[in-house]
Each structure stands twice: as structure tokens, then as C-alpha cells.
N, C-alpha and C positions, 0 to 999 in steps of 0.2 A: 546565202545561209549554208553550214556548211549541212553535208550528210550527215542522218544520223544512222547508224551500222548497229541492224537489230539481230541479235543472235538467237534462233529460236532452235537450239539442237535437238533433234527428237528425240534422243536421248538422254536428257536432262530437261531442262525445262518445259517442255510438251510435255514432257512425262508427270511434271508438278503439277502442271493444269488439269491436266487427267485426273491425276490423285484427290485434287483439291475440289474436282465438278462431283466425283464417286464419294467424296465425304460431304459433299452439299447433297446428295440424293440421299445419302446413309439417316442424315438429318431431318430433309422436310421436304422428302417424297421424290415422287414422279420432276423430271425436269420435264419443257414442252414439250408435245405433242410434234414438232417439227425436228427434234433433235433425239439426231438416233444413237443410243448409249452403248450398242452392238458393237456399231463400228465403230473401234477407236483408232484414236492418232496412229499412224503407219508413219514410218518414211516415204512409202509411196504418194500415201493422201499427203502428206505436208505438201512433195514435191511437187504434186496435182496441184494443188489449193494454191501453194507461190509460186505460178510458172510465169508470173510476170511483176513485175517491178516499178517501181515509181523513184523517181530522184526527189527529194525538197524541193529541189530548184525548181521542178517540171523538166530539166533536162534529160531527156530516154539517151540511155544507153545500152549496146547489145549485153546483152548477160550472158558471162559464161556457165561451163559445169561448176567450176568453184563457188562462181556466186551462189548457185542455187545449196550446193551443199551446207555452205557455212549461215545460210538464211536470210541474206543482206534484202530485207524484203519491205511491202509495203502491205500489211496484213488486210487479204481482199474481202470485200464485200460478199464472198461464201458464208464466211460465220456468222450463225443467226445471234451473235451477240452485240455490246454495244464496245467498241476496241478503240482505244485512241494512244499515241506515244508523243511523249515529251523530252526535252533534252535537262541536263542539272538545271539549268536556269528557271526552269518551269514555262518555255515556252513550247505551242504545241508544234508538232514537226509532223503529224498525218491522224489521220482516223479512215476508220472503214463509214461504208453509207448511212447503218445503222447510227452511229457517232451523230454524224453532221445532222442528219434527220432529226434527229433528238431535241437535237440544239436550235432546232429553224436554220440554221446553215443553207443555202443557197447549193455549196457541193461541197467537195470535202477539204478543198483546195484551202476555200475562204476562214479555214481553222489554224493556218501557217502564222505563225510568230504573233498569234494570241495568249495569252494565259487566262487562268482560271479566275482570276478578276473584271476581265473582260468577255467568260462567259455568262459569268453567276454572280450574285448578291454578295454583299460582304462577309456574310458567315456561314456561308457554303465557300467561297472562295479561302477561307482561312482557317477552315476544318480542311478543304482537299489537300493545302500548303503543308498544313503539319501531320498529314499520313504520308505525304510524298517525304517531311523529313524524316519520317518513321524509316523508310523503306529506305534513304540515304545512309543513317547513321546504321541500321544493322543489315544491309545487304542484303537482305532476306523478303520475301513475299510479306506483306501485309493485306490483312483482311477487314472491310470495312461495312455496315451496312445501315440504311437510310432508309426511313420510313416517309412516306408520298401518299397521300390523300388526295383524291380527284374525282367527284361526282358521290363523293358518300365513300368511294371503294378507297379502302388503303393496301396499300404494294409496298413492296420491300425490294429495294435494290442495291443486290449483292454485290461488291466491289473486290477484285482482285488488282493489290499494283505490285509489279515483277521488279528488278531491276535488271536494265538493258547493259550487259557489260560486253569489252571486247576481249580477243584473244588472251590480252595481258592482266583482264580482271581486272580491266580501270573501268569504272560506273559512266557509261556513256549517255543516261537516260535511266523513262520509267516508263512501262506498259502498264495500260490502265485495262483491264476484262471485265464487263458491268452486266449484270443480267437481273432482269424483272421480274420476282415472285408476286403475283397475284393468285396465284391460284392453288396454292398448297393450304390445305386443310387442317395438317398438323398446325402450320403458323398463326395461322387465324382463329385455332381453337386457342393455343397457349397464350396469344394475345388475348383474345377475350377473358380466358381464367385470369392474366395480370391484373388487367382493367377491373375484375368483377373483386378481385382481391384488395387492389388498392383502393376502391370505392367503398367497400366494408369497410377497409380498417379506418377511412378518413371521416364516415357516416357515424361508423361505433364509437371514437376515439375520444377517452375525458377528456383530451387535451385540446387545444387549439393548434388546430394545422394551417399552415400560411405560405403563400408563393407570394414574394416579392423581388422586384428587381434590384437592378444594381444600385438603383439610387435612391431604396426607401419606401416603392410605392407599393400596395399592396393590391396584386392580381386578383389573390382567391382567399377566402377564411371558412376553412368547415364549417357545419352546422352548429359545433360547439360553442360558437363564440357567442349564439346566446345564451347559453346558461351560463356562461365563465363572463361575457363583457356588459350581456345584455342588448347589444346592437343584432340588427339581422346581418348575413352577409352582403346584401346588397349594400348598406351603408355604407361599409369600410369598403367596400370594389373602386378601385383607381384612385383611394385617398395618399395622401403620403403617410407615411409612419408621425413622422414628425406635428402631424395633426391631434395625435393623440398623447404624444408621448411628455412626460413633464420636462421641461425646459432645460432644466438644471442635468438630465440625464443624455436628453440628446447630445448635448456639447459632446460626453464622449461617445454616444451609440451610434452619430452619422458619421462618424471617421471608419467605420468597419465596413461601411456595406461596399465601398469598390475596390476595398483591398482584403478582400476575405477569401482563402485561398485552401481551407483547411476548416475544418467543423469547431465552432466555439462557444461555449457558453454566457448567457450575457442576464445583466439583471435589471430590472427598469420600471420607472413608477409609468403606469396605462390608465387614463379616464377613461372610468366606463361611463355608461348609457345616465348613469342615474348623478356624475358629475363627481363622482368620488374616485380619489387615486386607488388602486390596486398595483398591489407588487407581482411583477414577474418575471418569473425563470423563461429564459429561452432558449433552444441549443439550434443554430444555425448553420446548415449546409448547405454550401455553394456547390450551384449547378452550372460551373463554370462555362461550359460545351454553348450553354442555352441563356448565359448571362443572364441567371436566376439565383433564387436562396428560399432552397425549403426549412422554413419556422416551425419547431416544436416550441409551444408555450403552453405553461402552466401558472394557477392562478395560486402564489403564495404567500398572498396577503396575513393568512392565518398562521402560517407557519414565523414569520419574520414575527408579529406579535408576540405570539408563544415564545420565540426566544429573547426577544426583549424582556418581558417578564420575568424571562427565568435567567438571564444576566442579572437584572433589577435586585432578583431574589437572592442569587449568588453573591453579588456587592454586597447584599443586606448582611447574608448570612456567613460573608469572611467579612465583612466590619465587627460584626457579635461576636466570633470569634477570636478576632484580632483583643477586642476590646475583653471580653474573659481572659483570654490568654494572659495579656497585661497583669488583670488583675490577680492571676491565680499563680504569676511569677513574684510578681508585689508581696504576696502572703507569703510565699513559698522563702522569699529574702526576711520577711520577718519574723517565721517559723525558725528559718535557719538562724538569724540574728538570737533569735532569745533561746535557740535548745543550748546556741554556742555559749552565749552569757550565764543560761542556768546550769551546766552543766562547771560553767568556770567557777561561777561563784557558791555552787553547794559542796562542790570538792573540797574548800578550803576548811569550812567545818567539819566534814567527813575527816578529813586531817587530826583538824583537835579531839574529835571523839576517837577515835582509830587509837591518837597518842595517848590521851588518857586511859584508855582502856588497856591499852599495854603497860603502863605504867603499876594499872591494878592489878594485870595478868604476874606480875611479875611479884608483885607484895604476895600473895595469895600464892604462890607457887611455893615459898616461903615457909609456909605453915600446912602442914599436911592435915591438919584438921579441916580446913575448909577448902579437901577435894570438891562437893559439890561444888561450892561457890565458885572454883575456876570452870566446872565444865560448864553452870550458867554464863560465864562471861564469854567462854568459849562462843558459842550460838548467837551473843552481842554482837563478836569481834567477825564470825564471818559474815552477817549482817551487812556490817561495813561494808567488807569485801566486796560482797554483793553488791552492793548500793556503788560502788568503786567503778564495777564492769558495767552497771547498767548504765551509771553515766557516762560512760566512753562508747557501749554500745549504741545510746542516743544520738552522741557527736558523730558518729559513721553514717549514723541511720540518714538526719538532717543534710547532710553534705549529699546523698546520693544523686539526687538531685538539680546537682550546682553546675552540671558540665556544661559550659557554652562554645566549647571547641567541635569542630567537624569527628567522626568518627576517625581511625587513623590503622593502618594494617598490624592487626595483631599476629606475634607468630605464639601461637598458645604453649606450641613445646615447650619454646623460651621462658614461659609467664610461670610453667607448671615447674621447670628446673627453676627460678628463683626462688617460689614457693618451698619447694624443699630443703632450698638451701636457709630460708629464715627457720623451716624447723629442725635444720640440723641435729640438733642436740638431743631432742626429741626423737628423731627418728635414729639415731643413734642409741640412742639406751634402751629402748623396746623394739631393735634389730628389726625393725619396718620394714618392708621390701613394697616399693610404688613403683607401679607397673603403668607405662603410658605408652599408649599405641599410636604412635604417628598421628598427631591429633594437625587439622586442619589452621591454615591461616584466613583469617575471617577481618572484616570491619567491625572495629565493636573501640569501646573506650577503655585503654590499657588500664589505667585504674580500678577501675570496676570490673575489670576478668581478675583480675589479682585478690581482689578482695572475694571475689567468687569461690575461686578457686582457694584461696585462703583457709574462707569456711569453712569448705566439704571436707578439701585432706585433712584440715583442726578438728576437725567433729572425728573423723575415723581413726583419727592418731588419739583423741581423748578416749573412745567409748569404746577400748579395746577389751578384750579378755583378759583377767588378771593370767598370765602366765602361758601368755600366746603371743608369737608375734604377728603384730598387723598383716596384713596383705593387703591393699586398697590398689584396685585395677582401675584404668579410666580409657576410655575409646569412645570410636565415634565416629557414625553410618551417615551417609547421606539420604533425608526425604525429601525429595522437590526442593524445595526452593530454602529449603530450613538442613541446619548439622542437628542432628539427635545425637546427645552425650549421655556417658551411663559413669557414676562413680560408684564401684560396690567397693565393701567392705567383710573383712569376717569378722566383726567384732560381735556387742554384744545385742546387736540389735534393737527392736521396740515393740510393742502394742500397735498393729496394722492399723488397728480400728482409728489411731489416731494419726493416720499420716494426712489428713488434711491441716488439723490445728495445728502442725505440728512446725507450720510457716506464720502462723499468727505471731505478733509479736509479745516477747515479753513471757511465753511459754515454754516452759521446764520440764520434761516426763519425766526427769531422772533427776536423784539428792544432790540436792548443790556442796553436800560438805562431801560428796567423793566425785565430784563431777562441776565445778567450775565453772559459770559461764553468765551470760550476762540475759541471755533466753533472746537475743535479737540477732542472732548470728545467721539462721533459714531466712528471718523474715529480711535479712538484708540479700541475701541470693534471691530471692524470688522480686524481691523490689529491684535487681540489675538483671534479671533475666526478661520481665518482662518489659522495662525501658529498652531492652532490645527488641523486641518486638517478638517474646519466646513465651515457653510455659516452662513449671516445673512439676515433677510426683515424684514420690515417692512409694518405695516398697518395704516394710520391715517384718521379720520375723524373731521373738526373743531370743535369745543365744544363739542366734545361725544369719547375723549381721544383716545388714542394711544393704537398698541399691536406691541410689538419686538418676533420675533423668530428667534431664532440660534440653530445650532447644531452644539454637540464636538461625537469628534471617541471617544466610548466605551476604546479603546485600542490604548492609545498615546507611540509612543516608543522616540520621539524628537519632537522640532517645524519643521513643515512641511517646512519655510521657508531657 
């Protein structure tokens, strides 16, 4: 077997173990009573402590000064701790007395091209396996520590492993430093406070707390499992899960427990005590180290009801809905159907009366004796007229309605430059001036911003000042989640008191023989504002004009209506 060449420079690595026994005192106290914390590591002491040598083989060889300098040693039986070295294979290559003693060892000899398999149980031998890769893969000291129970008394034994390198810092090995706290009082109280802490919370806890193994059995079940299962904990102590659990759920719950590697949520029908299923949440943490799974469970049998009912309810109440909807589009087609028919077929009479009465306008014009009689026919003829607008304002009204297209990106600039361009004429001979401020691009149904916008500027282009020209400003601020627009006017204004009705349909504040109109021209803006999901008001004063504001949602996904 070959040597293994341990470098112990007092200058580096003594110097770590130093550091690292002065931060184990910094911790939890006093070290023993046999080790003196005065005198530390020298060069001298090292030299003293390794003035002799051991080969693997057992073959003695003279040592020179070199040897001693560079440490090529076999760490003696001086230090009151427990020491043993190993090569990368994991077999051992020496320990001191302490070591062998430990182990029932015979001497120290009988530890040579052992491992930690053939010291120890299988999972202590494959916990020391993966701190020795710990200390391969970063080079660096690892620190480890084990709790030992023996006669009532529990101990703690601290674990330091080094790696053994040579000159060229190739990993030749690993030094194992072990020492036994039983007697520190810091340890023993903070252990006590865990223990009295994790007792509380597992005694007080509404939940059900559970230690089961790898493959389903169940250890321990808090006190809670009988108010939550109704069983005692003794009952369920070394049952399987699968005893309990409904059939149809195990299939997939016993596929997790020995591959559970990360905390997971699970949900599962449990017979309780009294033979009835109960639903339950459980969130599962693997205690891999201890091939365990601490169980949080909760009993939410009530909660799963409650939302089946309120699904139950939900189906119920978008069926009702669905089924109104139907029905209140069904009307809505045959509303539309007959405004459209009545509106076609009253006009034509409208027609015959209109032309006969022109007819009479015109004999009567005739004869200057019978001025009354044309201004009576006059008040007929605009009659008509009226009757003319309100049936076309009906046909607009009915169709609002109709849109079954997705909303589509409005650019309003664009909407509001059309607009003027159908009033051209108009705003041409009363020298208008429409002022528009960078107005927003919005989801909304191009048709219905047109006819919006239609409205407002036709209302403030009609109800101007005789012998003023318009000015109608329009802009528009952002509030959350909604545009707020303003369309003012200086015309002639209105009666404040009536700025609510003044969206009703079919209402007039102003003489229809100097002012035209069909009285459904607001109640159509407010019927497209709010199918966007907005509001409208108004503000008026007599002769010192008018201001409209409305708001559309940022983000229309349908008419609201």
C-alpha cells in the first residue's frame, strides 16, 4: 500500500485548526478540561508532538530534517482528540489511539485498508461518504456534527475533514479531527429550548403532523389526529398509509414516497375513525439524511364541498345567464327588425303627406289673402319634418346595438378629421374653428366613435350664436384605467338644471323651427358610451355655451351591453 504524505504546515493548516477549535469555544464554551487553549500550535510543539513516524506499510524508516519539516507524519497518540486519515479511495491509511479505541480496534494498525463501510452501519457509512465528497469537490475543510445518545446522556461529536494535499496541490487524502461535546451547557440548553419548541408547536398545532417513512408507514401522528381523524395516535403508529387511504387515490400517492426529493403538495380521500372519507391537503417534506417525510395535513372536506356548490352555482348562474342573454338578443333582433320596418314603412306616407302639403303650400302662396292659412300649414309641413328625423333618429338608435364584431384600434384623431370633413360646408360658412388635442387611440367600435362624435360637433355646430363663430375645443386626460374627454363649445348654451334629461330620448330644450333635430342625438352618445363601458354629463350655461364629458375603458374587450 502505497504512503500516504500528510502535510501539516504550521503555518497554514494548523493554523485552520486553531482558528476553527477558537471558533468552536467562541460557540459552546469551555473545550475539556485536559486541553490547554494557552498553549497553542508552535512550530516547536508540532516538531515535539511529530518526532516520529509510522509508514502504512509498518516499514520504519530514518527520518530526516526534511521529513520533519514538511510533516510527512503519522498524527500521535498526544492529541486528546479522536484523528484518523484516508487516501481518495476512502480507505483508511492511520488513526491515532483515540481513533482505534473508539471503534473497539485492537490497535491502530487493524484500521489499514478498511473503510467506513466496514466500520459503521449503512447510514453513517454514507453520510461520512458524502462529507468526504463534500471536502473532494471544494477543497476546503468541512464541518459536520452528530448527535449520540448513551445511558440517557446525549453528546455531540464535532467533526472536522481537511484535505491532505502535496506539494503540487494534488488531493492526496482526507484528515478526519472528531471531538466529543457532552459537557457544554450552552448546547444542552439550545437543544432543550428546540425540543420544548418543536413539542409546543406539534401539541398546539390544528393541523395533523406525521413522520412517515420511505415507503408509506406511519411513525408518529400528533395529538391532533383526533379531533381531525378521530383515531388516537396509537392506532395509526406502524400502520401503512395505504390502510387508510381510498384506493383510487393511492394509485397515484404511493409512487411519491421514495422518490420525493423536494417539498410537495398532495391531496387525498382519508377514512376516518367513524368510516367516512374526508379530503386532505398535505404538504410533504422529505428528511432525506434520516429516509423520513415530515406530513402537514389538513382536514378539507369542507372547503372541497363549498366549492362544489359554488361551481354547481356558477354553472347554474352562467346557464341563466347564457339563457337571458339569448333571450334578450332574440328581442333585441326583433326590436331591431320592426324599428327597421316601421321606420320603412311610415316614411312612405310621410312622403304623400309632405307632397301634398307642398302642393297646398304652394296654391296658397298664390293668394295673399290667405297669409294665415300658409303659416298654419307651415307648423303641418315642419311637423313632417320632424316626424322625418325622428324616424331616421329611431333607425340609428335600433342598430346601436347590432355590433357582433371584436372591438378594433380606433385612432380618434382620424375619426374626428372625418367628422369634419362630412361637416364641411357647415363649418365653412359659420368659419368654425375645431380645436383637437392629440386625442388618444383606444379599442372601442369605429362606427359608434363616428356617430359619437358626429353628435357633439353637430350639436355645437347647430346651437351656435347668431353672429359668432363656433369654437368647439375637444381633449382628453388620462384617469386610471378610463380616457376622460371634454367637448366644449361657446355657443348658446342651456338650462343646467336640465342636464340630466337632456340624454333622455326623444327630448327637445330648444324650438325645432330654429333648431332641427330629431331629440335622439345625446340619447345616442350616452347609449355608445356606456356600451363601452363609460359614463356621460354634462354642463351648460345660457349664452356662455355648453361642456360634454365622457369616459371610454382604456381596454374594451366587447359592448358592455
Amino acid at each position: 500500500m502505497k504512503q500516504l504524505t500528510m502535510v501539516l504546515n504550521p503555518n497554514s493548516t494548523n493554523v485552520e485548526l486553531l482558528k476553527e477549535l477558537r471558533r468552536y469555544k467562541e460557540l459552546y464554551g469551555e473545550l475539556p478540561p485536559d486541553y490547554n487553549f494557552d498553549s497553542p500550535f508552535t512550530e516547536t510543539t508540532v516538531n515535539r508532538l511529530l518526532s516520529h513516524f509510522q509508514q502504512v506499510n509498518d516499514l520504519s524508516i530514518p527520518l530526516s530534517e526534511r521529513d520533519v519539516k514538511e510533516l510527512q507524519i503519522d498524527l500521535l497518540s498526544q492529541f486528546p482528540f479522536y484523528i484518523a486519515w484516508k487516501d481518495i479511495n476512502g480507505e483508511y491509511c492511520g488513526c491515532n489511539r483515540n481513533y482505534a479505541t473508539r471503534l473497539g480496534l485492537k490497535n491502530q494498525s487493524a484500521i489499514l485498508g478498511k473503510t467506513d463501510f466496514d466500520l459503521f452501519d449503512k447510514s453513517q457509512a454514507l453520510h461520512y461518504k458524502d462529507q468526504d465528497r463534500k471536502v473532494q469537490l471544494s477543497s476546503q475543510a468541512v464541518f459536520d456534527v452528530e448527535e449520540f445518545s448513551e445511558n440517557d446522556q446525549k453528546s455531540m461529536l464535532n467533526t472536522w475533514r481537511y484535505p491532505i494535499k502535496d506539494e503540487q496541490d494534488n488531493l492526496l487524502g482526507i484528515l478526519i479531527f472528531s471531538l466529543f461535546r457532552n459537557d457544554s451547557p450552552l448546547v444542552i440548553k439550545q437543544i432543550q429550548n428546540n425540543e420544548r419548541r418543536f413539542r409546543s408547536y406539534i401539541e398546539n398545532s390544528s393541523d395533523l403532523v406525521s413522520e412517515l417513512d420511505v415507503h408509506g408507514n406511519i411513525l408518529f401522528s400528533s395529538p391532533s389526529v383526533v379531533k381531525i381523524l378521530g383515531y388516537e395516535a396509537a392506532e395509526l403508529q406502524d400502520k401503512p398509509l395505504s390502510q387508510f387511504v381510498h384506493p383510487e387515490d393511492w394509485i397515484d400517492l404511493h409512487q411519491f414516497f421514495p422518490n420525493i426529493h423536494e417539498k410537495i403538495t398532495v391531496e387525498y380521500r382519508f377514512k376516518n375513525k367513524e368510516g367516512n372519507w374526508r379530503y386532505i391537503e398535505s404538504v410533504i417534506s422529505p428528511l432525506t439524511e434520516y429516509k423520513r417525510h415530515i406530513v402537514n395535513s389538513r382536514d378539507i372536506t369542507e372547503k372541497k364541498q363549498m366549492v362544489s356548490i359554488l361551481q354547481a352555482n356558477k354553472q347554474k348562474l352562467e346557464d341563466l345567464v347564457n339563457e337571458r342573454t339569448a333571450k334578450l338578443k332574440a328581442s333585441n333582433r326583433l326590436l331591431e327588425q320592426f324599428a327597421r320596418l316601421a321606420t320603412k314603412h311610415l316614411k312612405q306616407p310621410l312622403r304623400i303627406i309632405d307632397h301634398y302639403l307642398s302642393i297646398i303650400d304652394d296654391r296658397l302662396r298664390k293668394r295673399p289673402e290667405d297669409e294665415a292659412e300658409v303659416e298654419l300649414l307651415q307648423f303641418a309641413m315642419n311637423g313632417v319634418d320632424q316626424l322625418h328625423l325622428m324616424l331616421e333618429g329611431i333607425r340609428q338608435y335600433s342598430r346601436l346595438n347590432t355590433e357582433h364584431s371584436r372591438p378594433k384600434d380606433c385612432n380618434l384623431n382620424e375619426i374626428v378629421e372625418q367628422v369634419k370633413q362630412y361637416y364641411g360646408l357647415e363649418i365653412y360658412q359659420s368659419n368654425a374653428q375645431i380645436i383637437c388635442k392629440n386625442l388618444p387611440n383606444i379599442k372601442a367600435y369605429p362606427i359608434q366613435m363616428t356617430r359619437l362624435f358626429q353628435n357633439l360637433i353637430g350639436n355645437a355646430l347647430k346651437f351656435r350664436k347668431p353672429n359668432t363663430s363656433p369654437i368647439i375645443v375637444l381633449s382628453c386626460q388620462e384617469n386610471g384605467d378610463y380616457y376622460q374627454f371634454s367637448v366644449k363649445d361657446n355657443g348658446i348654451g342651456f338650462d343646467n338644471s336640465r342636464a340630466v334629461e337632456i340624454f333622455d330620448p326623444f327630448v327637445q330644450i330648444n324650438d325645432f323651427t330654429h333648431y332641427r333635430g330629431s331629440g335622439l342625438g345625446l340619447a345616442i352618445c350616452k347609449e355608445v358610451i356606456e356600451g363601452h363601458g363609460g359614463q356621460i354629463w354634462c354642463y351648460g350655461e345660457i349664452h356662455n355655451g355648453s361642456a360634454f364629458y365622457f369616459t371610454l375603458k382604456k381596454k374594451l374587450k366587447q359592448l358592455v351591453h
